[in-house]
VOGU-3710 file (C-alpha; in Angstrom, 3 decimals, decimal comma):
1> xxxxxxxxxx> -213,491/-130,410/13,494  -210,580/-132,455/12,120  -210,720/-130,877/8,673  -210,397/-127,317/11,006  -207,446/-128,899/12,665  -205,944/-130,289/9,515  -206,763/-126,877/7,429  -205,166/-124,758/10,738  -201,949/-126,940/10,511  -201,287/-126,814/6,994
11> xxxxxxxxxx> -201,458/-123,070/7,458  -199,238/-123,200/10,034  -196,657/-125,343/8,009  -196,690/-123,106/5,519  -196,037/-120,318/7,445  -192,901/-121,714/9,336  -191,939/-122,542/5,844  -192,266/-119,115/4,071  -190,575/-117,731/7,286  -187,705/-119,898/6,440
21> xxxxxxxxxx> -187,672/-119,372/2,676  -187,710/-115,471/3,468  -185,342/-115,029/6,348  -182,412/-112,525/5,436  -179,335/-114,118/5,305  -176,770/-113,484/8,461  -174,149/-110,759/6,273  -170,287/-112,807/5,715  -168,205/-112,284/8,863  -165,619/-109,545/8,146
31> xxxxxxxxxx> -162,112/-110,794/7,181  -159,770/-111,816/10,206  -158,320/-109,643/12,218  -154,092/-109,662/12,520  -153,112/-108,327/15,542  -149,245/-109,610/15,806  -146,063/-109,391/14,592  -142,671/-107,547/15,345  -143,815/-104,127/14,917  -141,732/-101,817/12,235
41> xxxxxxxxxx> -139,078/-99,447/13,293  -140,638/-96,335/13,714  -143,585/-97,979/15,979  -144,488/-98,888/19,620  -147,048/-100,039/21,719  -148,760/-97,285/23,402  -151,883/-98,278/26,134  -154,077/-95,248/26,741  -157,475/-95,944/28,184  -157,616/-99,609/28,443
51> xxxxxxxxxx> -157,095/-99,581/24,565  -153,255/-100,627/22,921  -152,629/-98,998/19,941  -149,580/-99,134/17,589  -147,746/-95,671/17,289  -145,316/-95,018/14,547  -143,233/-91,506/15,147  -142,249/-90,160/12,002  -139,400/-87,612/12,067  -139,171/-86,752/8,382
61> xxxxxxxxxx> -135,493/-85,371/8,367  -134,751/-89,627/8,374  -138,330/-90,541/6,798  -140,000/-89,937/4,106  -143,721/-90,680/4,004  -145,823/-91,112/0,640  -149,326/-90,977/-0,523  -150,342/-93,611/-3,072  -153,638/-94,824/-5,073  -152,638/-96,493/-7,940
71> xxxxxxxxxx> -150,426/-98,681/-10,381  -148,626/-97,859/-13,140  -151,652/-99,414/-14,913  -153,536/-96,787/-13,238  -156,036/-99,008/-11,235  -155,631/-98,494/-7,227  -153,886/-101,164/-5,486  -156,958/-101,976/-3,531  -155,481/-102,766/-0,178  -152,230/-102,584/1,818
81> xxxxxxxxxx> -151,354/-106,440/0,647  -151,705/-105,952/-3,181  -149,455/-102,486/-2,677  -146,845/-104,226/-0,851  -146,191/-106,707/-3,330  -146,248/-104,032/-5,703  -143,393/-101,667/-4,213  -141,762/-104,753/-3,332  -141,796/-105,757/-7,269  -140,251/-102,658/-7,821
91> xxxxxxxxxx> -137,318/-102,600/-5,156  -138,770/-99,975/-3,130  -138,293/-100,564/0,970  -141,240/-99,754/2,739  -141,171/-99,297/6,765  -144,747/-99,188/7,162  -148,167/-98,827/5,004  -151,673/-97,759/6,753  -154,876/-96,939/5,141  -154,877/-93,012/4,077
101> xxxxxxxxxx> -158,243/-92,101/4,016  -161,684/-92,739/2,741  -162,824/-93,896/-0,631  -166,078/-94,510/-2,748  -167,442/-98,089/-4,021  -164,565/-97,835/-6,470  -161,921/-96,841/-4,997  -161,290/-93,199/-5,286  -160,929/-90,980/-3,060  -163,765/-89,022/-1,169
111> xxxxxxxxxx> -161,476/-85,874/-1,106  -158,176/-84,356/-1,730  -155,754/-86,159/-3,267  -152,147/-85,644/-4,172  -149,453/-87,546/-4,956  -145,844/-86,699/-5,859  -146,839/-82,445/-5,690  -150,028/-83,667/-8,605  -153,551/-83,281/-7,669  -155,085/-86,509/-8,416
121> xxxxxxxxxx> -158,542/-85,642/-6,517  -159,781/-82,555/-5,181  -160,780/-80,837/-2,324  -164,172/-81,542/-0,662  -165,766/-79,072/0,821  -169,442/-80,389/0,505  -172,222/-81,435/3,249  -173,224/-84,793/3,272  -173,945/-87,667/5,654  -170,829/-90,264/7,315
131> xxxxxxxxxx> -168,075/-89,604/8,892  -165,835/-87,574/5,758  -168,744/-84,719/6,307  -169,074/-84,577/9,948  -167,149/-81,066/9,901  -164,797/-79,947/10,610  -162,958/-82,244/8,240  -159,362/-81,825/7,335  -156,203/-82,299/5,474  -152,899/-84,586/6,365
141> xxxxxxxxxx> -150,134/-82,777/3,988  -146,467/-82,398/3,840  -145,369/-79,494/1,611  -142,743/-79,130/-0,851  -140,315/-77,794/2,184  -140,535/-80,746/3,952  -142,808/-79,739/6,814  -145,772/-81,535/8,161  -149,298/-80,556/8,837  -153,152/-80,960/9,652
151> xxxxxxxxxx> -155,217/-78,310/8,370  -159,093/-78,137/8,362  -160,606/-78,473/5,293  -161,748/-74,986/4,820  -158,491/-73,629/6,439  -156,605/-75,515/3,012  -158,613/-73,632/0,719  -158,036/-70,775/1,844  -154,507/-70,703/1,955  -153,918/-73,111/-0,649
161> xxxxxxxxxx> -150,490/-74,452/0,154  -147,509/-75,475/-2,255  -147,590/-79,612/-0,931  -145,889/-82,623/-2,150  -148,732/-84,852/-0,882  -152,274/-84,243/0,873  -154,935/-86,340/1,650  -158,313/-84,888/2,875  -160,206/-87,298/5,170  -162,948/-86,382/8,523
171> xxxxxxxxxx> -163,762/-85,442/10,620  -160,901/-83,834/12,497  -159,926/-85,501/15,659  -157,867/-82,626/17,180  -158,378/-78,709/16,143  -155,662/-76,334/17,728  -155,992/-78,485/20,478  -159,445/-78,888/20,977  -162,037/-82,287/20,510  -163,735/-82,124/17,891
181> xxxxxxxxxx> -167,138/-79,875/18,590  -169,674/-82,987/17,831  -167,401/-86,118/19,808  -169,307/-87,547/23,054  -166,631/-88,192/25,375  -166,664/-91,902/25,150  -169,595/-92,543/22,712  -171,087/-95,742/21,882  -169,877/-96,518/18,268  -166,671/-98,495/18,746
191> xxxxxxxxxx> -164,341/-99,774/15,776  -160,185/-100,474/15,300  -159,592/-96,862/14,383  -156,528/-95,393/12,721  -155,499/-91,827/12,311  -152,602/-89,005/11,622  -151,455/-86,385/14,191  -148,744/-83,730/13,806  -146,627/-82,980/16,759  -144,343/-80,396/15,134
201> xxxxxxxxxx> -143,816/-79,659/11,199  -140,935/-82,717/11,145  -143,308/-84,928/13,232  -146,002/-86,902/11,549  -147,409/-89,047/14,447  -150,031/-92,466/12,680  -152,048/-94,450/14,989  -154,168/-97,435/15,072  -155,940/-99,566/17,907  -155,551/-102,935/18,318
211> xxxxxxxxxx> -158,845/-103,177/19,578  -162,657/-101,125/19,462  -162,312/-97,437/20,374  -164,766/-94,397/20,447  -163,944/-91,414/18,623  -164,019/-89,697/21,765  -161,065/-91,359/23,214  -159,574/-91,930/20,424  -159,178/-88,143/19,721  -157,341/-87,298/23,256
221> xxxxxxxxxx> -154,877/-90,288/22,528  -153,209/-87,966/20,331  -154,079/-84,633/22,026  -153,083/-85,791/25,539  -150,523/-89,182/25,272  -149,199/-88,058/21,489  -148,570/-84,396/22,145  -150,425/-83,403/18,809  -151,970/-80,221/18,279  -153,983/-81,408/15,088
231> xxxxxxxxxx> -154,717/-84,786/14,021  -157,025/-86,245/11,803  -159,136/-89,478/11,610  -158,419/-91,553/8,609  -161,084/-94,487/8,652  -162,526/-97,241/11,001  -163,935/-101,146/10,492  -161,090/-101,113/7,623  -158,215/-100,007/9,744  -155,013/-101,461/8,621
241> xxxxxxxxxx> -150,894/-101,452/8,947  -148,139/-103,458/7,282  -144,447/-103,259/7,784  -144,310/-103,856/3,805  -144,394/-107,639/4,247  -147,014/-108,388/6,750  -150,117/-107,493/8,405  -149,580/-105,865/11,658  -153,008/-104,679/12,310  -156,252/-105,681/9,792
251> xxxxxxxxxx> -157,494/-108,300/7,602  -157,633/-108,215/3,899  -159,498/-105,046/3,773  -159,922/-102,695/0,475  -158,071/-99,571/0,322  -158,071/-96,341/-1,402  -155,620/-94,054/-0,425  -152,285/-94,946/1,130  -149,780/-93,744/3,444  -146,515/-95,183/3,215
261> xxxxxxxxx> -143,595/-94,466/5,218  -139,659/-95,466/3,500  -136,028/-94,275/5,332  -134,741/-91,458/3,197  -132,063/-93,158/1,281  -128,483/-91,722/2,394  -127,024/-88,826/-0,150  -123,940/-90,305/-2,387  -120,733/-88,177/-3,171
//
C-alpha cells in the first residue's frame, strides 16, 4: 500500500508541476492610459451617456487638418509621440493629432489613403472579418475646395472625388443620419473609442472617450449631441490625442494613419 501511496503522489507532483511549466503566460498589461491635461484649442469636454469624451470642432476656414503616415525617410511615424517630435523638428505647430484610421502589422493602411491630393493607399472595397469590413465602411475626406465630408465606401467610388486628403476606415458610425444597420443599441464590447463626424462641409467634428464606450452609443454622440449627419469610426483599444506636445488621451500606442489639425497661417501682403 505505501508504494501505491508513494507511486499516486509522485504522479500527482508531477502533474501540479507540468501544470505549472505549461500555464500560458498572463498577456503584458496595455500601456497607461493619459487621461489629463489642458485640452487644445479647438476641444471641450462633452458628457453624453455617462461617458466624457474630448470634442475638437474644426471649422476649416481657420484650420487646416492633415493626413499623415510617414517620414521623409518614408517609414510611418508609428504613433502620435514619435510624429510630434517630428513636426515639431521641423517647425510645424500642431493643435491637435488623433489616430486616423486602421492599419496592418506594419503599419499601412487597411484602406484609402491620401495625403497632400497623392494616393498613397487605395480604396477597399473587400469583405473580410473586424471592424474595417463590417459595412458600410466609409471615407473621412476634405477635397481640393476646401469642403469636408463622410462618404461610404462604395458611395467614393462611385463618384470619385477631386480630394486633398482621405482616409477610409469602418464601419460607418452615422449614414445620412441613420445608426449603422448592424450596431446593438448599447452592445457589450466596450473600448476608448475615437472617431470623425461632419456637421457641415467647413465642419470636421473628432471625438474620443475618456473612458469604455459601445459602438452603439458612441454612434448617436455624434448623430444626436454633435449634430453630424455622417461620421465615421476611426479605431478603438488604440485611441489616442495629443495637443502636439502631450498625451491628452492614450498611452504609447502604434499608429498608422494620422489626423492632424494646424491654424491656417495668416496670408502676408
Amino acid at each position: 500500500m505505501k508504494k501505491r501511496h508513494g507511486a499516486a503522489l509522485l504522479i500527482a507532483i508531477l502533474v501540479a508541476a507540468t501544470a505549472i511549466i505549461w500555464r500560458p503566460r498572463r498577456p503584458e498589461p496595455p500601456p497607461p492610459l493619459v487621461i489629463g491635461g489642458e485640452l487644445p484649442a479647438p476641444c471641450r469636454n462633452v458628457a453624453f451617456e455617462a461617458v466624457t469624451y474630448v470634442v475638437c470642432e474644426i471649422d476649416l476656414r481657420a484650420n487646416s487638418i492633415g493626413v499623415f503616415h510617414a517620414g521623409a525617410d518614408g517609414k510611418p511615424f508609428g504613433s502620435l509621440e514619435a510624429f510630434d517630435k517630428a513636426v515639431a523638428g521641423e517647425g510645424r505647430p500642431v493643435l491637435l493629432a488623433m489616430n486616423g484610421g486602421m492599419y496592418h502589422e506594419d503599419l499601412s493602411p487597411v484602406g484609402l489613403l491620401v495625403e497632400d491630393g497623392v494616393e498613397k493607399s487605395p480604396l477597399n472595397l473587400a469583405d473580410a472579418d473586424g471592424n474595417f469590413f463590417l459595412k458600410p465602411n466609409g471615407v473621412f475626406l476634405v477635397g481640393k475646395d476646401g469642403k469636408a465630408a463622410v462618404m461610404e465606401s462604395s458611395a467614393y467610388a462611385a463618384a470619385r472625388p477631386d480630394v486633398a486628403l482621405a482616409t477610409q476606415s469602418g464601419p460607418m458610425l452615422v449614414i445620412h443620419g441613420q445608426i449603422h444597420p448592424r450596431f446593438e443599441a448599447n452592445g457589450t464590447s466596450r473600448y476608448v473609442r475615437n472617431g470623425v463626424g461632419v456637421r457641415d462641409e467647413n465642419t470636421a467634428v473628432l471625438a474620443i472617450s475618456r473612458s469604455e464606450v459601445s459602438l452603439g452609443s458612441f454612434a448617436r454622440l455624434f448623430r444626436d449631441a454633435l449634430g453630424c449627419r455622417n461620421a465615421l469610426f476611426l479605431d478603438g483599444a488604440v485611441s489616442a490625442l495629443s495637443d502636439g506636445k502631450r498625451m491628452i488621451v492614450g498611452g504609447k500606442y502604434p499608429a498608422g494613419p494620422i489626423i492632424a489639425v494646424s491654424a491656417r497661417q495668416p496670408l502676408t501682403q
